[in-house]
C-alpha positions as CSV (number, residue, x, y, z in Angstrom):
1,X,20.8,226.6,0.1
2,X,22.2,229.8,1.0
3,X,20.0,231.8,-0.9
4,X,16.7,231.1,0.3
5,X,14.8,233.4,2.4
6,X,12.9,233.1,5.4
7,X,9.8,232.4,2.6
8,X,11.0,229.4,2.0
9,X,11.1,227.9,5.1
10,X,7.7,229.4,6.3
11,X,6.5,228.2,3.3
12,X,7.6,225.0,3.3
13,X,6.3,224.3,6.8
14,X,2.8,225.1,5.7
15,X,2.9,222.8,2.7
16,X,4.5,220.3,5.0
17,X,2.3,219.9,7.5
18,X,-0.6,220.2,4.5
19,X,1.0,217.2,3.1
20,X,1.2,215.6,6.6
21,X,-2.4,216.5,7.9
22,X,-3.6,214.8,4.3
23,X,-1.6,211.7,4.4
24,X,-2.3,211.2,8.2
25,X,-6.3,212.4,8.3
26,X,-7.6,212.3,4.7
27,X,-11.3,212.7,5.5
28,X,-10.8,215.4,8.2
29,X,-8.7,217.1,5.1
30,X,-11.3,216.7,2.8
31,X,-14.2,217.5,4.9
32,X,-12.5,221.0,6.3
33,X,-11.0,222.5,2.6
34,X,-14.8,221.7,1.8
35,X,-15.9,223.9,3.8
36,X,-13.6,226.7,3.4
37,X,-14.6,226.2,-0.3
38,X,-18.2,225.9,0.2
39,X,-18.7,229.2,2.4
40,X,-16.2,231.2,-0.1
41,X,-18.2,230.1,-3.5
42,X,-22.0,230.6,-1.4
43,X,-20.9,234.0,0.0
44,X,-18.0,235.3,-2.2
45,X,-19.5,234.3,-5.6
46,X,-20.5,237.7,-6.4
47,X,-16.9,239.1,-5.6
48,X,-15.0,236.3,-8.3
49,X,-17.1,237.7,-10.4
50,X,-16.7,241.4,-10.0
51,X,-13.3,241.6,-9.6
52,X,-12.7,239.1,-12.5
53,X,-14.4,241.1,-15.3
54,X,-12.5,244.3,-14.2
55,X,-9.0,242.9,-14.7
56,X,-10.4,242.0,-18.3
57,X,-11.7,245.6,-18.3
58,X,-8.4,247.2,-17.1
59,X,-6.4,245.1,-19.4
60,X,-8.5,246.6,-22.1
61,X,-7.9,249.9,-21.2
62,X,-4.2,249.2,-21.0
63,X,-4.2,248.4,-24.6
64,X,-5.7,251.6,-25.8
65,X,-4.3,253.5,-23.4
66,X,-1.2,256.2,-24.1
67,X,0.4,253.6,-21.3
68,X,0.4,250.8,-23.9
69,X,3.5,252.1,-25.7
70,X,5.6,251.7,-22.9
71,X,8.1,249.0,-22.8
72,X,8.4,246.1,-20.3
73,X,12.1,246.8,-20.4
74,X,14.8,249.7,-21.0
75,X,14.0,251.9,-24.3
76,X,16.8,250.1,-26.1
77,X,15.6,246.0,-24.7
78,X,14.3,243.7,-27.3
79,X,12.3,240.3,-26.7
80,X,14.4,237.5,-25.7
81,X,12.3,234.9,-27.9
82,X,10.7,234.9,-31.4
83,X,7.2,235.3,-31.6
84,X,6.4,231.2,-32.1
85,X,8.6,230.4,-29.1
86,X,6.7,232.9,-26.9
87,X,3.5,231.9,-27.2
88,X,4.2,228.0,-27.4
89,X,5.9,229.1,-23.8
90,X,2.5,230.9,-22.9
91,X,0.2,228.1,-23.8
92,X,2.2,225.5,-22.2
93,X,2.8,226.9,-19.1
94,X,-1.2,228.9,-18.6
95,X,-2.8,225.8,-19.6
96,X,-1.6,222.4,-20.4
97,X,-2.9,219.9,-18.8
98,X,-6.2,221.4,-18.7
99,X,-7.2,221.4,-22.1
100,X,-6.8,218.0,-22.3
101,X,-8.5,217.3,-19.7
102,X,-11.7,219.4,-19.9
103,X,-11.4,219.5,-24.0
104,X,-13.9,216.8,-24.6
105,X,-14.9,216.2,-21.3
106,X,-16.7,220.2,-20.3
107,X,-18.8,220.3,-23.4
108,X,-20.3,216.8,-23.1
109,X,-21.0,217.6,-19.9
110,X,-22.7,220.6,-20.2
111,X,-24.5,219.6,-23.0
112,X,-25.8,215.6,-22.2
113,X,-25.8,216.2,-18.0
114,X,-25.5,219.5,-16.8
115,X,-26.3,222.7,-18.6
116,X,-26.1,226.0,-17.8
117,X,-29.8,227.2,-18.2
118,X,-30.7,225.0,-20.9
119,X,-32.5,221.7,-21.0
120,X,-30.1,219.0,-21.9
121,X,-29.6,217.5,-25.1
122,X,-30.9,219.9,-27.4
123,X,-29.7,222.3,-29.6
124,X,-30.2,225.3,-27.3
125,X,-28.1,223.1,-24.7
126,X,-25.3,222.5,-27.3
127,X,-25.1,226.6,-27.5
128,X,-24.6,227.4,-24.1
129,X,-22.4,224.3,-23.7
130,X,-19.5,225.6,-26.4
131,X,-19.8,229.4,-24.9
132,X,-19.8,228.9,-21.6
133,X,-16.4,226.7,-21.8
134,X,-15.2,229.5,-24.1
135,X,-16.2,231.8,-21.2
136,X,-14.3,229.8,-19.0
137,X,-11.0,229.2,-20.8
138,X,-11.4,232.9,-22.8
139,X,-10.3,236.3,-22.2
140,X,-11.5,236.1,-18.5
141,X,-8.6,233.0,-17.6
142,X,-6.1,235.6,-19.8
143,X,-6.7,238.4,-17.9
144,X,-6.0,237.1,-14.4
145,X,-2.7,236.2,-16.0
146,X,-1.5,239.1,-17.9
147,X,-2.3,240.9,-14.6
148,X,0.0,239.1,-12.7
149,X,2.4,239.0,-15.5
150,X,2.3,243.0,-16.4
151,X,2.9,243.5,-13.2
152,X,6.1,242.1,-12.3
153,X,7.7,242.4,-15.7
154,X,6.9,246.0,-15.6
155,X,8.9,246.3,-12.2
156,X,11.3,243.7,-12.8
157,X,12.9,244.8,-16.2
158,X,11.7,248.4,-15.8
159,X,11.8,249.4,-12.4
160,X,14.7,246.9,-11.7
161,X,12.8,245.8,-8.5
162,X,13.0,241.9,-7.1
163,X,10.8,239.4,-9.1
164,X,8.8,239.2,-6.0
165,X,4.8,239.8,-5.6
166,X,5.4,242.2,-2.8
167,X,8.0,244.2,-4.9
168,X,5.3,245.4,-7.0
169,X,3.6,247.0,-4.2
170,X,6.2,249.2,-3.0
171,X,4.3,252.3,-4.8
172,X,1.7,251.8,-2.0
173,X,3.2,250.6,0.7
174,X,6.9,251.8,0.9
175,X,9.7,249.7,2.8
176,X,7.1,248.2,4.9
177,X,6.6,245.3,2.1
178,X,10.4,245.1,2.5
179,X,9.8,243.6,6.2
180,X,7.3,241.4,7.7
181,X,4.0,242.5,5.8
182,X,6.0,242.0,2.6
183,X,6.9,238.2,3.9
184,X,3.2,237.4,4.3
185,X,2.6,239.3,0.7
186,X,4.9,236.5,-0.7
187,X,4.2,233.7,1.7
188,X,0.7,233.6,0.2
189,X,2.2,233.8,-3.1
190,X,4.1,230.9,-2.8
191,X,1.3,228.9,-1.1
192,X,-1.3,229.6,-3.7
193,X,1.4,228.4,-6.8
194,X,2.1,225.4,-4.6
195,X,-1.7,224.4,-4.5
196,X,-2.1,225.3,-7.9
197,X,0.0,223.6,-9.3
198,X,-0.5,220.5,-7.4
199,X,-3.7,220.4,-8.0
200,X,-3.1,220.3,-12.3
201,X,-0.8,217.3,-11.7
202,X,-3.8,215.8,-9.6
203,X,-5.6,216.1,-13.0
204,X,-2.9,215.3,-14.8
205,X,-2.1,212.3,-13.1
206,X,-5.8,211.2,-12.8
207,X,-6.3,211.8,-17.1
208,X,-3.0,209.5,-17.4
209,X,-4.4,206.7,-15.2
210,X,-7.8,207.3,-16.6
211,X,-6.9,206.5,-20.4
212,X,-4.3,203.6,-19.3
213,X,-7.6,202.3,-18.0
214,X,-9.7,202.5,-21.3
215,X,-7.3,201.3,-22.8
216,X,-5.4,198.4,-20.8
217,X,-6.6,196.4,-18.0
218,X,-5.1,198.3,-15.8
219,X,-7.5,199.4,-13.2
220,X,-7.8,203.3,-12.0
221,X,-6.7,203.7,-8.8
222,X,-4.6,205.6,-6.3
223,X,-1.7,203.4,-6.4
224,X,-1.4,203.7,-10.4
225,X,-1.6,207.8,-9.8
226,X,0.8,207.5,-7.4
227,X,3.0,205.7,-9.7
228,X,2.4,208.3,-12.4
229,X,3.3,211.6,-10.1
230,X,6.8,209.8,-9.4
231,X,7.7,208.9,-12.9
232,X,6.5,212.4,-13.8
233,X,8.4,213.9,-10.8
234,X,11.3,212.3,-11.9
235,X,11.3,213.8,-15.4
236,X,10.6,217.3,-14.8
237,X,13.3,217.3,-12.3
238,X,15.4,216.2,-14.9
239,X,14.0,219.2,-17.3
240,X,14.6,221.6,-14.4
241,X,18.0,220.9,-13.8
242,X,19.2,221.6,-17.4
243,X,17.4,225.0,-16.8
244,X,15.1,227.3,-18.2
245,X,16.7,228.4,-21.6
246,X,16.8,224.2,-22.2
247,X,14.6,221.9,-20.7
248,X,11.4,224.2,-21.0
249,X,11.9,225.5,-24.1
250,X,12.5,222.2,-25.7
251,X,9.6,221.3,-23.7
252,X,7.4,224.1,-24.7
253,X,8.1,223.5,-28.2
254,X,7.5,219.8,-28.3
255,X,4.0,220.7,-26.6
256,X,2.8,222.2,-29.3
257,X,4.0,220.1,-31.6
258,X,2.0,217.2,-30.1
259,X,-1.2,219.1,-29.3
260,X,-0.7,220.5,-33.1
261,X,-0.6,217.2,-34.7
262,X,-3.7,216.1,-32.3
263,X,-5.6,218.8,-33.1
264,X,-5.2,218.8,-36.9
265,X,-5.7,214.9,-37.0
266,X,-8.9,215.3,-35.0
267,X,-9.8,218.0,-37.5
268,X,-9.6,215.8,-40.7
269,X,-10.8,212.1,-39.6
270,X,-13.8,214.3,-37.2
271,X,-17.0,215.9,-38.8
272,X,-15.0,218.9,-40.2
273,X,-18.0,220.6,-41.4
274,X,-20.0,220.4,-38.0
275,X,-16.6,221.4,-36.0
276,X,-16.1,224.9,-38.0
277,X,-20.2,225.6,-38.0
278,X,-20.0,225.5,-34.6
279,X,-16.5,227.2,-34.0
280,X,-18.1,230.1,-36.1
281,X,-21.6,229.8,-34.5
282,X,-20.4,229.8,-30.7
283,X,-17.7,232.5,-30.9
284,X,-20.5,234.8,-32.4
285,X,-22.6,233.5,-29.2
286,X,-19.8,234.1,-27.1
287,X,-19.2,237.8,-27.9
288,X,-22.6,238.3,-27.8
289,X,-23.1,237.3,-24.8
290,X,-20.1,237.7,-22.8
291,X,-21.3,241.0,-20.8
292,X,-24.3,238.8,-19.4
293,X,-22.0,236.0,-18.8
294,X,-19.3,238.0,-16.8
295,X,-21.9,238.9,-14.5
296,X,-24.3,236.5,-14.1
297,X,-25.1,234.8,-10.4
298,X,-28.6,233.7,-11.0
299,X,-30.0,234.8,-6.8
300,X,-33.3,233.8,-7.4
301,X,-32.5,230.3,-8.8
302,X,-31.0,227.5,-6.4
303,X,-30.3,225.8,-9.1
304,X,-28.4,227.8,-11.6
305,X,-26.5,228.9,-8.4
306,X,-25.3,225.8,-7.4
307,X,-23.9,225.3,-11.4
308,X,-22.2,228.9,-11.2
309,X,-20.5,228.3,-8.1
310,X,-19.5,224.6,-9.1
311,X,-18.1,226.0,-12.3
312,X,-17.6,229.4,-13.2
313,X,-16.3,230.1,-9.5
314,X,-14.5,227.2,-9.3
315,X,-12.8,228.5,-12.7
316,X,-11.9,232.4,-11.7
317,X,-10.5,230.6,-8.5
318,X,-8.1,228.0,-10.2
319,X,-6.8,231.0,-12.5
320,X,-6.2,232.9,-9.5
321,X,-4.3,230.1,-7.6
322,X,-2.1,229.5,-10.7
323,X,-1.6,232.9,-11.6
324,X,1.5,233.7,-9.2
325,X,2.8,230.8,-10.7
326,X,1.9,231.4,-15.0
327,X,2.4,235.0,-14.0
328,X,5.6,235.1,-13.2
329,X,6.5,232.8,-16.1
330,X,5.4,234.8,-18.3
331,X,6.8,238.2,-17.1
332,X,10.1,236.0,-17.0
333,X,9.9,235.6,-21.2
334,X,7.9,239.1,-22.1
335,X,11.0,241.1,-21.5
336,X,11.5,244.2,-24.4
337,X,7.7,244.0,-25.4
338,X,5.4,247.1,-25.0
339,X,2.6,246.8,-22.6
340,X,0.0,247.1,-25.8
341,X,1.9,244.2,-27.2
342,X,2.0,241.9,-24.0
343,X,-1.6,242.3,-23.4
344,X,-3.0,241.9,-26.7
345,X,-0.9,238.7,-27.4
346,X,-1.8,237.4,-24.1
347,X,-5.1,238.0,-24.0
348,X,-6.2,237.1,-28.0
349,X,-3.6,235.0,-29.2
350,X,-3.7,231.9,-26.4
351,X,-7.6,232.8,-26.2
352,X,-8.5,231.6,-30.3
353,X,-6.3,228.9,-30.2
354,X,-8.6,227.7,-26.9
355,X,-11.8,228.0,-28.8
356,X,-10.6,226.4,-31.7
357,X,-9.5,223.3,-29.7
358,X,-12.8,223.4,-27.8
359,X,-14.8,223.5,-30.7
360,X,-12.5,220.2,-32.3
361,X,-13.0,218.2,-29.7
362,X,-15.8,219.3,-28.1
363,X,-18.5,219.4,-31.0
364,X,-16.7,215.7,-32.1
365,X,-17.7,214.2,-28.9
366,X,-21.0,215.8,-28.8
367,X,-21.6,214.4,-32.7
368,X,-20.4,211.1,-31.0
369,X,-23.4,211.8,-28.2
370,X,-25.7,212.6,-30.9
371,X,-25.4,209.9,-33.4
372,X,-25.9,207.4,-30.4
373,X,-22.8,205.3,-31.1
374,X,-21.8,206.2,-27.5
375,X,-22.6,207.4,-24.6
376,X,-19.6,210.0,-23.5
377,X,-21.8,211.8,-20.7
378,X,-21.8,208.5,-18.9
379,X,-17.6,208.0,-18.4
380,X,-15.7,209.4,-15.9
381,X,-14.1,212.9,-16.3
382,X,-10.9,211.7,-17.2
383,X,-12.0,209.1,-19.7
384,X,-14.2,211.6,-22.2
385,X,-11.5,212.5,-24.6
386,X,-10.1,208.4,-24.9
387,X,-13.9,207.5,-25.1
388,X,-14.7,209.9,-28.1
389,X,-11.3,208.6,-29.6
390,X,-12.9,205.3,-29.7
391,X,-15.4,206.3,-32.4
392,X,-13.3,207.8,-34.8
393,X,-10.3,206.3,-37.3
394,X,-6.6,206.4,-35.4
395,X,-8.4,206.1,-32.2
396,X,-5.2,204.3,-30.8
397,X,-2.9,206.7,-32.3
398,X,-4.6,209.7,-31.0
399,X,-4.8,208.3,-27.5
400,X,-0.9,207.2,-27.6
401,X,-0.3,211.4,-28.7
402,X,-3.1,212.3,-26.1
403,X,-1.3,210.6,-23.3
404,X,2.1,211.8,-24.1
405,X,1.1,215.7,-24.7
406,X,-0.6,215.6,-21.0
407,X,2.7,214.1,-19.9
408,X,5.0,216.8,-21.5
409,X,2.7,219.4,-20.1
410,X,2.7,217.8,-16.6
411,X,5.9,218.2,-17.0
412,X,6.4,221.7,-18.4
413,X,3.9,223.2,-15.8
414,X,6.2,221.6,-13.0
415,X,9.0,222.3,-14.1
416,X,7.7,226.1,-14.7
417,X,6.4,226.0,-10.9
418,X,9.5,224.8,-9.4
419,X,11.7,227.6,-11.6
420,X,9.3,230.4,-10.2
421,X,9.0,228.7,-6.6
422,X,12.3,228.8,-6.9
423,X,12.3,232.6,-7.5
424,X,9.8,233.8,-5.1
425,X,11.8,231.8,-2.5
426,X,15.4,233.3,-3.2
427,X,14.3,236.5,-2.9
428,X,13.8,236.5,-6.7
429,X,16.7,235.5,-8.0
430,X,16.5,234.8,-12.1
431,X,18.8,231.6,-11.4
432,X,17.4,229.8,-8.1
433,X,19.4,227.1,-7.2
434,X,18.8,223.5,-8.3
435,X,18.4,222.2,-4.8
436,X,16.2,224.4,-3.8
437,X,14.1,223.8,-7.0
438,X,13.9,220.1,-6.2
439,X,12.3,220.6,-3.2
440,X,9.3,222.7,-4.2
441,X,9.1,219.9,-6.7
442,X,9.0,217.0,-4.7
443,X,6.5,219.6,-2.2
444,X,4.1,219.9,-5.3
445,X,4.1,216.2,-6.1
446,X,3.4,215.1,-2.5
447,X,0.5,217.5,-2.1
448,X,-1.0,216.3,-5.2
449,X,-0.6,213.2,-4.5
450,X,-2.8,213.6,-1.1
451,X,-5.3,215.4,-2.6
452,X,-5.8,212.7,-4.8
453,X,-5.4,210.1,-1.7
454,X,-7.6,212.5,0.6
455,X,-10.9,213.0,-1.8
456,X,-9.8,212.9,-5.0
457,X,-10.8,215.2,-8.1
458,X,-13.4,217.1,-5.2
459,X,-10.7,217.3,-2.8
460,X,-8.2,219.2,-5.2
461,X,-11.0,221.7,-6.1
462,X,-11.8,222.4,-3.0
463,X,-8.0,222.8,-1.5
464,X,-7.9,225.3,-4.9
465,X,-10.7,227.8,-4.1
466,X,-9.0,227.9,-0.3
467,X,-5.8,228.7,-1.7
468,X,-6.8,231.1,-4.4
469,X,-8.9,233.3,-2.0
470,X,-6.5,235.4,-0.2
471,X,-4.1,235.9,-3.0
472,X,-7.5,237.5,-4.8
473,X,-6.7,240.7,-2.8
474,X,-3.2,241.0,-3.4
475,X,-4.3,241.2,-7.1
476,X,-6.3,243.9,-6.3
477,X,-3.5,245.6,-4.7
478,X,-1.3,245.3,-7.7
479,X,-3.5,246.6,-9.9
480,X,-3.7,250.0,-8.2
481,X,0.3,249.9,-7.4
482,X,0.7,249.2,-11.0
483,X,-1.7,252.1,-12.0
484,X,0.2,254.4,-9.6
485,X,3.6,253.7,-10.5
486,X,2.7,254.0,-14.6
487,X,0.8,257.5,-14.1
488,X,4.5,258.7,-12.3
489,X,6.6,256.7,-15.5
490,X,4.4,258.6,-17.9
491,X,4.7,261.9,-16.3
492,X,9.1,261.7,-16.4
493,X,8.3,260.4,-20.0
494,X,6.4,263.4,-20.9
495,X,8.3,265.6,-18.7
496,X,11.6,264.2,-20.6
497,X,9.9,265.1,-23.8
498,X,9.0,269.2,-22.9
499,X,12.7,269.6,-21.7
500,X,14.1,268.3,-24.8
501,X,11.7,270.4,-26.9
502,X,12.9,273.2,-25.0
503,X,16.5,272.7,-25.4
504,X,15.5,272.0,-29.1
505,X,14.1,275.3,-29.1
506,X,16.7,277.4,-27.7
């Protein structure tokens, strides 16, 4: 492992001895990453917020900006994928597993045991229960992404700089993030992914285990998910030793196949008519909405408080913890597109598709809720999408196509995470080598396998809102760097233009 740099091995000893301090002192674990995440989401809840809504807002002005129509790339550099490929690659790899997870299971929630403002069960519940997850899985989760990923790919392929967080804050900092400073810069880069990611596969593995238990005997425990993260482990090593171009583009591809195929099915055999109503209803409530939402920390209300910080928070915190991770992935494929054209495809496109899938399977389990023929609200997390399967035709089928689309994406989001580990930790080389791949991925595997073992579901959200804290600022950062260095492109680029109008005109 020649390559690697002295982030790696920092790195590495962190997650390490997180992996060790879990698997030797669970509870001690459990009991200090709740803390951490308490005291950030009490007395930090109003910063997630604020600094949230303004990368939406500066993406936004990137787009209709004179900026937009400058390429991610050389004048003469054209995309490396079609426009299918690229945004089955986007969705895969910003959000997977999640969907599946939460698809069924947020909106029954909200609606039957939880709501936002709203008293449960009624029709004013239902509402707030479809915008709020858009809210959640919308333009907001988009936009901590396409930061990230405008970012590097504008230095990478433009500027030629290392794929490397602390690359893009040269403009601001000068050689110094070419020493030490820029070490810790990428250190907490790598850490944040690490959690990140881990903590999807702790979902991932849990959904698995959760819907072999509705619908085989076998019981859901630690020792099934433990089972599951090594046969999972062992697959998306395979995918990431054939390499990116391969194993997760095939991968990608085959995602959204599957979650095509579920979502049309669940279309047809669920209540059609009440699923569009409500997709049309709720995205008008949504945009309506949305500038109340972005801001919204109810002070005065202990209550509504507690909900923000357990979810919207929790939310702006996991996209920030993954967003090293789906950011540089997504630089990695957006080469030759023009910043106007990276933004608005990664903000809209991934964005509909989320509400549409939301809407399916959220307003079919809430029909499910309603008609009485189940009780949804009452199953465990993980169990809510096999559970609403169970009253509709193909319930069997669907779960089969379920279980294997959260598999593929488990292992298309760890295979992504140990390609761009793999980057950030050889000093951002393109082609990381396979060894050095295979131990992030083993490192992501044990560390979600004791968050799972040290507090389970609680434990992984509360190790995520540590991890995604500190890297918060470093967005910050590269906004401004970013600003800086695009006000100085579009000055040479205008500059360039004047000069050859003058030698035009002489």
């Amino acid at each position: 492992m020649k390559k690697v740099t002295s982030v790696f091995w920092v790195t590495l000893v962190i997650a390490l001895f997180s992996v060790v301090w879990g698997a030797v002192a669970p509870k001690n674990l459990e009991s200090i990453t709740g803390s951490i995440q308490s005291y950030i989401s009490v007395h930090f809840g109003w910063y997630y917020l604020l600094i949230v809504t303004g990368f939406v807002i500066f993406c936004i002005y990137m787009i209709f900006s004179p900026y937009g129509k400058i390429k991610l790339g050389k004048p003469e550099d054209k995309p490396d994928y079609n426009y299918a490929t690229w945004f089955a690659m986007l969705f895969s790899a910003g959000m997977g597993i999640g969907l599946v997870f939460w698809g069924a299971a947020e909106p029954i929630y909200f609606y039957a045991n939880n709501a936002p403002t709203a008293e449960t069960g009624t029709a004013a519940a239902l509402n707030e229960a479809m915008r709020f997850v858009y809210f959640h899985w919308g333009v907001h989760a988009w936009g901590i992404y396409a930061i990230v990923a405008l970012v590097l790919a504008y230095f990478k392929f433009r500027r030629g700089a290392p794929a490397l967080i602390s690359a893009t804050l040269e403009p601001m900092f000068g050689d110094k993030m070419k020493g030490p400073w820029g070490k810790v810069v990428d250190v907490i880069a790598v850490f944040a992914t690490v959690v990140g990611v881990a903590t999807t596969l702790g979902f991932g593995a849990a959904q698995i285990n959760g819907g072999l238990t509705y619908l085989t005997p076998l019981e859901d425990s630690f020792g099934i998910q433990l089972i599951i993260i090594g046969i999972v482990t062992v697959l998306f090593m395979l995918s990431a030793y054939t390499g990116l171009s391969k194993g997760i583009k095939y991968l990608s591809n085959t995602n959204m196949v599957l979650a095509l195929a579920l979502l049309v099915i669940m279309l047809i055999i669920g209540p059609t008519l009440f699923i569009m109503n409500m997709f049309t209803d709720t995205i008008g409530a949504y945009l309506q909405n949305l500038p109340s939402m972005s801001f919204r920390l109810a002070p005065n209300s202990e209550e509504n408080r507690t909900w923000i910080n357990n979810w919207t928070v929790f939310y702006w915190a996991w996209w920030i913890a993954w967003s090293p991770f789906v950011g540089i992935f997504i630089a990695r494929v957006s080469k030759g597109r023009t910043i106007r054209e990276f933004l608005s495809g990664v903000l809209l496109v991934p964005s509909a598709v989320g509400f549409l899938w939301f809407s399916t399977f959220g307003s079919s389990a809430i029909q499910v809720q309603q008609s009485g023929d189940a009780n949804l609200a009452e199953l465990a997390t993980e169990q809510a999408m096999f559970g609403m399967f169970d009253n509709y035709p193909l319930a069997l089928i669907m779960s089969i196509i379920a279980m294997t689309l959260i598999g593929t994406f488990f292992i298309t989001s760890a295979d992504s995470a140990t390609f761009v580990l793999g980057m950030q930790t050889t000093n951002g080389s393109l082609t990381p080598p396979t060894m050095v791949k295979f131990v992030w991925g083993i490192i992501q595997s044990s560390m979600a396998a004791v968050l799972l073992y040290s507090g389970g579901l609680q434990a992984l959200q509360n190790a995520l809102i540590s991890a995604a804290f500190p890297f918060s600022f470093i967005m910050i950062l590269m906004v401004v760097s970013l600003y800086k260095a695009l006000r100085a492109d579009k000055a040479a680029i205008d500059e360039g233009k004047t000069t050859a109008q003058e030698k035009s005109s002489a």
